[in-house]
C-alpha positions in Angstrom: 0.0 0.0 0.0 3.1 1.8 0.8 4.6 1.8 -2.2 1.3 2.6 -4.3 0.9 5.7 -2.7 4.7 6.6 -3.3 4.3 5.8 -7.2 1.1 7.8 -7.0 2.6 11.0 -5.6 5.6 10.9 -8.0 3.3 10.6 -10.9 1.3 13.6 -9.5 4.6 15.5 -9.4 6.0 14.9 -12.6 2.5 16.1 -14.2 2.4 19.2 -12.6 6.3 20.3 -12.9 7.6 17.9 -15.7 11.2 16.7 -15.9 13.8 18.4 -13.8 16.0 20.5 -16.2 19.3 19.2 -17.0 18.2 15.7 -15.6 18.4 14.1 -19.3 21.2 15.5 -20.8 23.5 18.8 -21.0 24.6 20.9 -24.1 27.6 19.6 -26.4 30.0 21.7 -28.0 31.5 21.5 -31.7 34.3 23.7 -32.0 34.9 25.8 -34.6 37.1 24.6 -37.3 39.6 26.4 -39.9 42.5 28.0 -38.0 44.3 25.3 -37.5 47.3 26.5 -39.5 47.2 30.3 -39.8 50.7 31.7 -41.4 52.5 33.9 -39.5 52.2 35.8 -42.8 48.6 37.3 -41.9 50.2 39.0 -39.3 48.3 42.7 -40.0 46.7 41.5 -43.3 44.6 39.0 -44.4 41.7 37.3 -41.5 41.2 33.1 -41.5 37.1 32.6 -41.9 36.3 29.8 -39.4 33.5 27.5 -39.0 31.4 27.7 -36.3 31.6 27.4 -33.1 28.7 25.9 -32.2 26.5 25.0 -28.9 23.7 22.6 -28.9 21.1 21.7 -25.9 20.9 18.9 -24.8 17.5 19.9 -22.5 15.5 22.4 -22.6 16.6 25.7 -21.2 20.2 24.3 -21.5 21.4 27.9 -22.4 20.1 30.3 -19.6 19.4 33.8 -20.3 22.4 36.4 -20.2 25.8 36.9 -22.6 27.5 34.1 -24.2 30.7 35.6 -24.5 33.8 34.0 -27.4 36.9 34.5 -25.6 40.3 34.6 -28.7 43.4 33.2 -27.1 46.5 35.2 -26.5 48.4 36.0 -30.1 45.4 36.2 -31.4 42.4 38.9 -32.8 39.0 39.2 -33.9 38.3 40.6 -37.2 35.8 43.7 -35.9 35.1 44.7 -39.5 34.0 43.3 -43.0 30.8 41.3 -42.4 29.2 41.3 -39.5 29.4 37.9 -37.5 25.9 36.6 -36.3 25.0 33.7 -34.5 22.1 31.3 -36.2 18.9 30.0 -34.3 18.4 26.1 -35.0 15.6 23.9 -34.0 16.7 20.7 -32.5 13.9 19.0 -31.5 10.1 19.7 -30.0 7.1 21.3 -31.6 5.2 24.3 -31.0 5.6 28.3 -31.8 8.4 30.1 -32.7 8.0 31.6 -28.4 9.8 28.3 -27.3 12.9 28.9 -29.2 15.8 31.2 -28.1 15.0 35.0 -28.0 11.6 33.8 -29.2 13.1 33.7 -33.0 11.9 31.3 -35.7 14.8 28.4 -36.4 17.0 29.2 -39.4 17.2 33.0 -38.6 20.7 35.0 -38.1 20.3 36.9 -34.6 23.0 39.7 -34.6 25.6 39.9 -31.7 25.3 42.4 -29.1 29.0 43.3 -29.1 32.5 42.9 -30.8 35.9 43.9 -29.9 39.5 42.4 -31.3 39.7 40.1 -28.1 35.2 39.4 -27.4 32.6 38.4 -29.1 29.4 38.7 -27.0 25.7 37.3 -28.2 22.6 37.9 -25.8 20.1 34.9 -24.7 16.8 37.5 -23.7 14.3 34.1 -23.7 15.5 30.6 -22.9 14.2 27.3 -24.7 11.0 26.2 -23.2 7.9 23.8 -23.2 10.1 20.6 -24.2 11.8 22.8 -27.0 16.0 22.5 -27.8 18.0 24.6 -30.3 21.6 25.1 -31.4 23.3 28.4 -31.5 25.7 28.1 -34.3 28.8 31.3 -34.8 28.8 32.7 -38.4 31.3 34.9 -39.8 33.9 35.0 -37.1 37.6 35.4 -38.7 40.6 36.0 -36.9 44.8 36.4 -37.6 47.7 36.3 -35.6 48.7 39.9 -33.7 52.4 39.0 -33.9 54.8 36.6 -36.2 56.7 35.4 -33.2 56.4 33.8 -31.1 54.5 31.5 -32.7 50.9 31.6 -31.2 48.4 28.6 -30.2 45.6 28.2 -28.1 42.0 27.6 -27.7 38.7 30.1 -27.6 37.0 29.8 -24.7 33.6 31.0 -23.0 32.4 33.7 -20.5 29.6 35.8 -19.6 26.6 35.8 -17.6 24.4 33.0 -19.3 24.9 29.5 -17.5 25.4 27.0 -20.4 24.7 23.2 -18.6 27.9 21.2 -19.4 29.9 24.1 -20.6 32.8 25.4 -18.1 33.9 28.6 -18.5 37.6 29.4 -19.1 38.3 26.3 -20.0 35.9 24.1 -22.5 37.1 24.3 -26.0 35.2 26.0 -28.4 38.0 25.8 -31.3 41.7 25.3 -31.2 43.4 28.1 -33.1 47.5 27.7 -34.3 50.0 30.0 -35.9 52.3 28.1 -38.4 55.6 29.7 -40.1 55.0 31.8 -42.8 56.9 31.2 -46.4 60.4 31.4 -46.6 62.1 34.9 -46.7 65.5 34.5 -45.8 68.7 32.7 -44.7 70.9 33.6 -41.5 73.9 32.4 -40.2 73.1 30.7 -36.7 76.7 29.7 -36.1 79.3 32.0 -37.6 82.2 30.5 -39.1 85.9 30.7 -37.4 87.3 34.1 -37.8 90.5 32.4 -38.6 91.6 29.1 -40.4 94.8 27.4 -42.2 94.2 27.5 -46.2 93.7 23.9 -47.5 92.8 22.9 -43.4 89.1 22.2 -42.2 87.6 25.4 -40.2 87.5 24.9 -36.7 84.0 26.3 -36.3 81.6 25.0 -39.7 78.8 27.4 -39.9 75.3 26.6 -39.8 72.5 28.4 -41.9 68.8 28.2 -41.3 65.9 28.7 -43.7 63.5 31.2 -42.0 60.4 33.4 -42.6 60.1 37.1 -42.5 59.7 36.6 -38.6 62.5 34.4 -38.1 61.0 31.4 -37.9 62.7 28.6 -38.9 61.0 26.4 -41.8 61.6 22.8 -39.9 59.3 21.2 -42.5 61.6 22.4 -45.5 64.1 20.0 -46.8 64.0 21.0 -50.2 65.4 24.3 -50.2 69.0 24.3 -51.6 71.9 26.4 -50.6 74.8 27.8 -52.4 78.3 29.4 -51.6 80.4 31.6 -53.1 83.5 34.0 -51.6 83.9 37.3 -51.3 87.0 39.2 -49.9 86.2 40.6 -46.6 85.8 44.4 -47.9 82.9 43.3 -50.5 79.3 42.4 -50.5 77.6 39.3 -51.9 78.3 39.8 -55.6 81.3 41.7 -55.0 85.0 40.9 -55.8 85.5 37.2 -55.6 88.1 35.4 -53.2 90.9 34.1 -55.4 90.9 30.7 -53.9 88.2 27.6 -53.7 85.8 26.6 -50.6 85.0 23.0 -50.2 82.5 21.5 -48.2 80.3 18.8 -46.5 77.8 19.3 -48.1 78.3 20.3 -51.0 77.8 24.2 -52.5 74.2 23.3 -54.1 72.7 21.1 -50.9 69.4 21.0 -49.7 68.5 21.8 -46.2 67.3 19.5 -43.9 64.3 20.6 -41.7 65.5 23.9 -42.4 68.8 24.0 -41.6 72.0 23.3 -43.1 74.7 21.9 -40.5 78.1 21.8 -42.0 80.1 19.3 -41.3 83.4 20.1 -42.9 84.4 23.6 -44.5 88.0 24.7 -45.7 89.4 27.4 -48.2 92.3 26.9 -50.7 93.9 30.7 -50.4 95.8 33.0 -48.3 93.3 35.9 -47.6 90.3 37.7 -45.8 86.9 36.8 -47.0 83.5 36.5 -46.2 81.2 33.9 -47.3 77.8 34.7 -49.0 75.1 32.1 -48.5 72.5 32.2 -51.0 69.5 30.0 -52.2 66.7 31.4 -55.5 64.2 33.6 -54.4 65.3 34.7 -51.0 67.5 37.1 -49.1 70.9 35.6 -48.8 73.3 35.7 -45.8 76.8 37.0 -45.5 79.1 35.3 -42.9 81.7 37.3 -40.7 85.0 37.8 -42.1 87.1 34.8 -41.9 91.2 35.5 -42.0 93.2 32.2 -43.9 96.7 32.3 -43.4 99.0 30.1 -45.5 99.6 26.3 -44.9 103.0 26.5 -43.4 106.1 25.0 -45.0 107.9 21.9 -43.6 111.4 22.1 -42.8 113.6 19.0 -42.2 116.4 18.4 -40.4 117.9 15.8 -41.7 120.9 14.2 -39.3 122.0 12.0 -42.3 120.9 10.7 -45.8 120.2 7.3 -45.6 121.3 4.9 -48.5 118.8 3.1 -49.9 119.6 0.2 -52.2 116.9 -0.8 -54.1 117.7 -3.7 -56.4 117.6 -2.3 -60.0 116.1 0.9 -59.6 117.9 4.3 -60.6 119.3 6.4 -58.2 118.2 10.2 -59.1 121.3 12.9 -59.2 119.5 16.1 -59.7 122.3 18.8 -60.7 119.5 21.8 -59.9 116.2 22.8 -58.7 113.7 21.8 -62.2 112.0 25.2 -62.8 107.9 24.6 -63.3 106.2 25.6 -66.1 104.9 28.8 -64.8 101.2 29.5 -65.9 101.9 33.1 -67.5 99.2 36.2 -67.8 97.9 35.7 -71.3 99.4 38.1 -73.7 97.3 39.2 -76.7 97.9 38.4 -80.1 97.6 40.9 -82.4 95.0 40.0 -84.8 91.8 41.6 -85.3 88.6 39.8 -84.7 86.3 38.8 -87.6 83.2 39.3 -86.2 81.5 41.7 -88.7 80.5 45.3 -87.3 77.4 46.6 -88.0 78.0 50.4 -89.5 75.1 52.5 -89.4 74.9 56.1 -91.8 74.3 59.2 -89.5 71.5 62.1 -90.9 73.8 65.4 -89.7 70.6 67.5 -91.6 71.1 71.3 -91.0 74.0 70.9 -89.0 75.9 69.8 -92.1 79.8 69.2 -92.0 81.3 66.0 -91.2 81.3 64.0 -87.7 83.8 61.3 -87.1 82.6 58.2 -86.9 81.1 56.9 -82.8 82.3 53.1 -82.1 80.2 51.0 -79.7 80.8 48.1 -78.1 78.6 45.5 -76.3 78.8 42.4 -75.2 79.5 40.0 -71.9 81.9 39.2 -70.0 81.9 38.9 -65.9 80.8 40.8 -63.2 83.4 43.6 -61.8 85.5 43.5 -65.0 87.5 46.8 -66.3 87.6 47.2 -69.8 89.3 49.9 -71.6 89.2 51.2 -74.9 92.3 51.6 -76.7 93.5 53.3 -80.3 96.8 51.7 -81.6 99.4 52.4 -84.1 99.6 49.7 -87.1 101.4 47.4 -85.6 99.6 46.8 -82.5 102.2 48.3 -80.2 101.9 51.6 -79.3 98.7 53.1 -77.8 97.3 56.4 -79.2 94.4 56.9 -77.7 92.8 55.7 -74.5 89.8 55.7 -73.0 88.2 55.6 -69.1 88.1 51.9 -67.5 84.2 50.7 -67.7 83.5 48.5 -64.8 81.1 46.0 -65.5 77.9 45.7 -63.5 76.2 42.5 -61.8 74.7 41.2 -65.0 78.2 41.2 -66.7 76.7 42.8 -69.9 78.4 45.6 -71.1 78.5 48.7 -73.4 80.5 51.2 -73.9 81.1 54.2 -76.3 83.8 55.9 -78.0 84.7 58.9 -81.0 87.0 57.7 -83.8 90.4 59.3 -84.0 90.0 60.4 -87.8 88.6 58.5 -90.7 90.7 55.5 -92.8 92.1 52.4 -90.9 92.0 52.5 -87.6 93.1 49.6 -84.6 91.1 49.3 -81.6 91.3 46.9 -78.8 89.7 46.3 -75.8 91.6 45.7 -72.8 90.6 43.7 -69.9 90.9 43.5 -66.1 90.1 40.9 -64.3 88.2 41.6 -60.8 91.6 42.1 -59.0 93.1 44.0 -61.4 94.9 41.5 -63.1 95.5 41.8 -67.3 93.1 39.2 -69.5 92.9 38.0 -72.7 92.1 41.0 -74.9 90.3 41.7 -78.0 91.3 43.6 -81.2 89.1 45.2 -84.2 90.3 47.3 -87.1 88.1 49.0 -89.1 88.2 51.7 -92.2 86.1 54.6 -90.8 84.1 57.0 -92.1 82.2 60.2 -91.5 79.3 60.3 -90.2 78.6 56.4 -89.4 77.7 54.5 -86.3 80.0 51.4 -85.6 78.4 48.5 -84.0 80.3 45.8 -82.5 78.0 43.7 -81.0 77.4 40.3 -79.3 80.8 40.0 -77.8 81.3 37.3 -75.6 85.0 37.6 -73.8 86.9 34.9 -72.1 85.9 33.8 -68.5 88.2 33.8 -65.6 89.3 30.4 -65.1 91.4 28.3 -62.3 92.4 24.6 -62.0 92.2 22.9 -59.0 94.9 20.1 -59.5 97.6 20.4 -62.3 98.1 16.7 -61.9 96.2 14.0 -61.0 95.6 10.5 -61.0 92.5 8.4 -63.3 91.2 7.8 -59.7 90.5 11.8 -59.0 89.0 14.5 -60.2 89.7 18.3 -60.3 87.6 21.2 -60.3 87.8 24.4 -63.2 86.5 27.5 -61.5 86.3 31.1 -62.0 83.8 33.5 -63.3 81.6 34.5 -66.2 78.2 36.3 -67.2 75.1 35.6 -65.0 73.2 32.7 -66.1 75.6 31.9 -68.8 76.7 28.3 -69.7 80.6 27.6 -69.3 82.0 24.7 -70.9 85.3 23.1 -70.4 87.5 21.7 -73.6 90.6 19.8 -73.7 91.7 20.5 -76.7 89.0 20.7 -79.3 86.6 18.3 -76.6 83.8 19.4 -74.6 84.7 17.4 -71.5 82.5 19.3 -68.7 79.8 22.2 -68.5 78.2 24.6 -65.7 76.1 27.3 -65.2 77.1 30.9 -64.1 75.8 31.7 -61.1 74.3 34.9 -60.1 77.1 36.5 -58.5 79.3 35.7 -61.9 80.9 32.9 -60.2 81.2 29.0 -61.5 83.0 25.7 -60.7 82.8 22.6 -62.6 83.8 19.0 -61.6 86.0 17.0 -64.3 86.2 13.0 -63.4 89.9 11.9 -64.2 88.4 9.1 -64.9 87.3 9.6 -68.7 90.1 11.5 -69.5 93.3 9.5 -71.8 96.5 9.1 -69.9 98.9 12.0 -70.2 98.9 15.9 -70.7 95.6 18.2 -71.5 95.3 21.9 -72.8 92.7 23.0 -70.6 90.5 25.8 -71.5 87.0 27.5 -70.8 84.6 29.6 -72.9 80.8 31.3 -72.2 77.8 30.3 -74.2 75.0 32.8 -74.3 72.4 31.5 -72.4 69.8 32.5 -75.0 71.4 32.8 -78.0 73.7 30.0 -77.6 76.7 32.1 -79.0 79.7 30.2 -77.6 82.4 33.0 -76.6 85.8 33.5 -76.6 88.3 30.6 -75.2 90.2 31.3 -71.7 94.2 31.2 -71.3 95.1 26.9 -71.2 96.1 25.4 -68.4 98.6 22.4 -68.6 96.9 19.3 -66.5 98.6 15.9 -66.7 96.4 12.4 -66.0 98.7 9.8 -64.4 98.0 6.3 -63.2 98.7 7.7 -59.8 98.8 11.0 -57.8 101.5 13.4 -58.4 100.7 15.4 -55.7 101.1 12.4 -53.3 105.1 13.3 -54.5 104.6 16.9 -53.8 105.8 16.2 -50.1 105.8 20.2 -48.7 103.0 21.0 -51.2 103.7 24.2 -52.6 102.8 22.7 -56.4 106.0 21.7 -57.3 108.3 18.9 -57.0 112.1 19.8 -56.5 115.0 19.2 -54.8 113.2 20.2 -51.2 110.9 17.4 -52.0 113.6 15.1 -52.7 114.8 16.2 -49.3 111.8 16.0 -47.4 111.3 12.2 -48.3 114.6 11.1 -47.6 114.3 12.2 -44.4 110.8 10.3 -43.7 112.5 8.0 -45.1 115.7 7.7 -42.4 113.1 8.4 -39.9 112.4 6.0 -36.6 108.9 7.5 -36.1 106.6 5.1 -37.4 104.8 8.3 -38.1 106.8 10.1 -40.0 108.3 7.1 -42.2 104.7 6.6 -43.3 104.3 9.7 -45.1 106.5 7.9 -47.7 103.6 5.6 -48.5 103.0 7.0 -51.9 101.1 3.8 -53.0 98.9 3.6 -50.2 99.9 -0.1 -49.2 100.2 0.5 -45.6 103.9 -0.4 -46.0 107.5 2.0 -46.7 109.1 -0.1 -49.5 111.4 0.2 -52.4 108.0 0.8 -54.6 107.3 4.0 -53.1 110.8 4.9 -53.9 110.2 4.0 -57.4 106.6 5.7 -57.2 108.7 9.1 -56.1 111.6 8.9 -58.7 108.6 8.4 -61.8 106.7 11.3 -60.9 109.8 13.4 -60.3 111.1 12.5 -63.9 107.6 12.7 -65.3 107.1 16.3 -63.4 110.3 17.3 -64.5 
C-alpha cells in the first residue's frame, strides 16, 4: 500500500512540474574549425574565416538567459570589421511556436551579436528554450589572424559571460583550437658564424650553420628542399662583389638541400691566403653573408735531416738532380695581335642642318663577368703603341656591357679592348680594325669575352677529379674543352661565379690543354676561349710526390722524403707511402723517382 501511494505522488509530481532541467542530458559543444594553421604571414593582413563554433542543448533551457561571450586566445584577434558575425537559431527538437525557441526567433534565422571587440565576441540569450523545446546556436562569420609573427601563437577560444550554459565550463571548455604556423620562406641567417681564422687547405675549426627562415625568423623545420649555395667574397665586399681568389670546399656540397630547415656543415675549408666573407644564398630569398674569416697560408715543412740514408733498391735508378727543375709557370695571357672577324654593324648618321662632317662613334657591347674593367684603346699599325685611350668601364652584376667611343680620324684604324680581371689583373684582350668613315655608327655587338678560369689540380691520377672555377656572365653556360673536346659544363651563377667537376676518370692518360669559354644563355653564341692550363692524368697521384705541397716537385721534396725515409717514427716514415699499401718499401721509392722524372 506503501509503495502505491509513493508511485502515485511521484506521478502527481511529474505532471504538474515535468522533468527536472538538465536531468536528461546537457549541451555539447562543436568547436569551430579552420584556424588550424594560420601563417604567420597574416600578421596585419589577411583574416582566417572559421566555422562555427557551435553549442547545442541537450534539455530544454540548457542555455540560460544572459551573454554568451567567445573568448580569442593570446596572439590572437577578432576581425571587428567586414561582415558582420551573427549567431544562427536552430531547432533541434520539439514542436510548438516560434515563443519556445531562443530569443523567441523562428529556427533558421541569423540573430545579430550584441557586441565585438578584437579580443570578445558577445551574443545575448533574452528568452530561454522552453515547453520541451531545444535549439543550437551556431557562430557565423567569425575570422581571426595572428597579432604578432613570433612567437609563434596557439591556443584555444574559450567562454564567458553571464548565461549559465549546462555542461559548458567557463575558461576552460574548448570552443576551437586556433594555431599559428611559419610563414613562407624569406630568408637565410647564419646561426653559427664561421671561425674568424683558419689554415688554407685545413678544415675550419667552427663550420657554420644556416637556417631557412620566414620574415619573422621562424625557422621552416618542414623544408628540406630548399638548396643552398656558396660563393667568396674578400672581406671588404658584399655578396656579388669581388670574388676570393681561392676555392671553398664543403660537406655538403655548394648546391645542398636543407634538412628541416637547416643546413649543418660538417666540414668547410678554403684553398687561399686571404680575408673573406662567405655569401650564403638560395633562389628567391634574401641571402646571408658570414663574418669575415682571415686564412693564413699552410706552413712549409722544414727538415732536419741528421743523415741521408742509402737506400739500395735492387735495380732501380738512383736520381742525381744537378738543380732545382724550374715549373712551367702559368703566365698572364698576352694578346695576339689579330683583329677579330666578327663583322660590325656600321650604321649612316643624318647630320641634316648641321651639315659638316662628324667622325665616326664606335660602340661596343657584349659579356663578360661581373666587376670587369675594360678599356678602350687606339693603336698604331702594328699593335704596339697606344694612341688613344679611353676611361676603365667596370662591369655591372649582369656582366653585360656597353661602352662608347669617338674615332680618332677616318681610314684604318686599330682598336682593342683591354681587360681587367676583378683584381686587377690583365686578360685576354680583343682587337678590331676597321676603315672609318664620317658620319657612321659602328656596332660591334654580341661579344662574348673569355671567362676567368682556375684549376684545381695540375696533376692528378685516373682515380680523382679536379675542379675548373672562375667567373663568367650571370646565367651563362661555361664549358670546359681539352683541346677541341667538350669534357665538362656549368652554369654561371648569379654573383658571376662558377666551378665545374672533371672525373679523371674519362680522360686519356697524359697531358691536356685546358680551356674555358661562355655560351650565351639565350642565344647560344659560344664565346671567346680562356688562357690553357697544362693538367697531366697519371695512373697515380702526383701530388702524393709533392711532399711540402707548394705545387712543385724539386730538390726540397727530394729532401723531405729522404728524411721520412731515415726516420724512426713510425709516423713520419709513413708519409712515404706514396702507393697507399700501408707499408714503406722500395715501390714508393720508385713511385717518387717516376713522378719526379715525369714532373720534370
Amino acid at each position: 500500500m506503501k509503495n502505491k501511494l509513493l508511485l502515485l505522488v511521484i506521478i502527481v509530481l511529474f505532471c504538474l512540474f515535468g522533468t527536472p532541467k538538465n536531468v536528461l542530458a546537457t549541451a555539447t559543444v562543436t568547436p569551430a574549425t579552420g584556424g588550424s594553421a594560420i601563417s604567420a604571414d597574416t600578421v596585419g593582413g589577411t583574416y582566417t574565416s572559421l566555422t562555427g563554433p557551435i553549442i547545442s542543448e541537450g534539455a530544454t533551457a540548457d542555455m540560460e538567459t544572459g551573454t554568451i561571450i567567445l573568448n580569442v586566445p593570446s596572439g590572437f584577434i577578432f576581425d571587428t570589421g567586414g561582415t558582420a558575425s551573427t549567431v544562427l537559431v536552430t531547432r533541434i527538437a520539439g514542436g510548438g511556436g516560434d515563443n519556445k525557441n531562443i530569443n523567441d526567433l523562428a529556427s533558421g534565422t541569423s540573430a545579430a551579436i550584441t557586441s565585438i571587440t578584437t579580443t570578445q565576441i558577445t551574443f545575448t540569450v533574452t528568452a530561454a528554450t522552453v515547453g520541451g523545446v531545444t535549439n543550437s546556436l551556431t557562430w557565423q562569420n567569425v575570422r581571426v589572424r595572428p597579432s604578432a609573427g613570433t612567437p609563434l601563437a596557439s591556443g584555444n577560444i574559450t567562454t564567458s559571460g553571464t548565461s549559465a550554459i549546462t555542461g559548458v565550463t567557463v575558461g576552460s571548455t574548448n570552443l576551437g583550437t586556433l594555431t599559428e604556423v611559419v610563414g613562407a620562406k624569406s630568408q637565410l641567417v647564419i646561426t653559427t658564424q664561421p671561425s674568424t681564422s683558419a689554415t688554407a687547405g685545413t678544415d675550419f675549426t667552427t663550420k657554420p650553420v644556416i637556417a631557412v627562415r620566414d620574415q619573422f625568423g621562424n625557422t621552416l623545420t618542414s623544408d628540406s628542399s630548399t638548396t643552398i649555395t656558396e660563393a667568396v667574397v674578400l672581406s671588404t665586399q658584399t655578396c656579388g662583389g669581388i670574388a676570393g681568389s681561392g676555392t671553398l670546399s664543403s660537406t655538403p656540397s655548394s648546391g645542398a638541400a636543407v634538412t628541416s630547415g637547416v643546413m649543418t656543415y660538417t666540414a668547410m675549408q678554403y684553398s687561399a691566403a686571404e680575408s673573406i666573407k662567405i655569401c650564403i644564398s638560395s633562389s628567391g630569398i634574401t641571402s646571408a653573408l658570414s663574418d669575415a674569416v682571415t686564412i693564413s697560408a699552410a706552413p712549409t715543412p722544414t727538415p732536419t735531416p741528421s743523415g741521408t740514408p742509402t737506400p739500395t733498391p735492387s735495380g732501380t735508378p738512383t736520381p742525381t738532380p744537378t738543380g732545382t727543375p724550374t715549373p712551367t709557370p702559368t703566365l698572364t695571357p698576352t694578346p695576339t695581335p689579330t683583329p677579330s672577324q666578327e663583322p660590325a654593324t656600321v650604321e649612316s648618321v643624318d647630320v641634316g642642318s648641321r651639315g659638316g662632317n662628324y667622325p665616326a662613334e664606335l660602340v661596343f657591347s657584349g659579356e663578360i663577368y661581373p666587376g670587369a674593367k675594360i678599356q678602350i684603346n687606339l693603336l698604331s699599325d702594328f699593335y704596339g703603341k697606344i694612341l688613344k685611350k679611353e676611361d676603365e668601364y667596370i662591369v655591372g652584376d649582369t656582366g653585360v656591357f656597353t661602352i662608347k667611343t669617338k674615332g680618332n680620324s677616318i681610314g684604318e684604324q686599330v682598336y682593342g679592348l683591354s681587360v681587367k680581371d676583378r683584381n686587377g689583373s690583365p686578360a685576354i684582350a680583343k682587337f678590331y680594325k676597321y676603315d672609318l668613315k664620317f658620319n657612321t655608327i659602328v656596332k660591334q655587338e654580341d661579344i662574348i669575352l673569355a671567362p676567368m678560369a682556375s684549376v684545381s689540380k695540375k696533376t692528378l691520377a685516373k682515380s680523382e677529379s679536379f675542379t675548373v672555377s672562375g667567373y663568367g656572365a650571370p646565367g651563362n653556360t661555361v664549358e670546359v674543352l681539352s683541346g677541341s673536346k667538350v669534357i665538362g659544363t656549368g652554369t654561371v651563377l648569379k654573383d658571376g661565379n662558377y666551378a665545374v667537376k672533371i672525373d679523371g676518370g674519362k680522360l686519356f692518360l697524359g697531358p691536356h690543354k685546358i680551356q674555358v669559354r661562355q655560351v650565351d644563355d639565350v642565344t647560344k653564341k659560344k664565346g671567346d676561349l680562356s688562357e690553357f692550363y697544362n693538367v697531366t692524368v697519371g695512373q697515380f697521384s702526383y701530388t702524393s710526390v709533392d711532399m711540402n705541397k707548394d705545387d712543385k716537385i724539386n730538390i726540397a721534396d727530394w729532401s723531405i722524403f729522404l728524411y721520412n725515409w731515415s726516420s724512426p717514427k713510425k709516423e713520419t716514415k709513413d708519409k712515404d707511402d706514396l702507393n697507399g699499401d700501408g707499408v714503406v718499401d722500395v715501390t714508393d721509392f720508385s713511385v717518387f723517382l717516376t713522378s719526379f722524372q715525369s714532373r720534370l
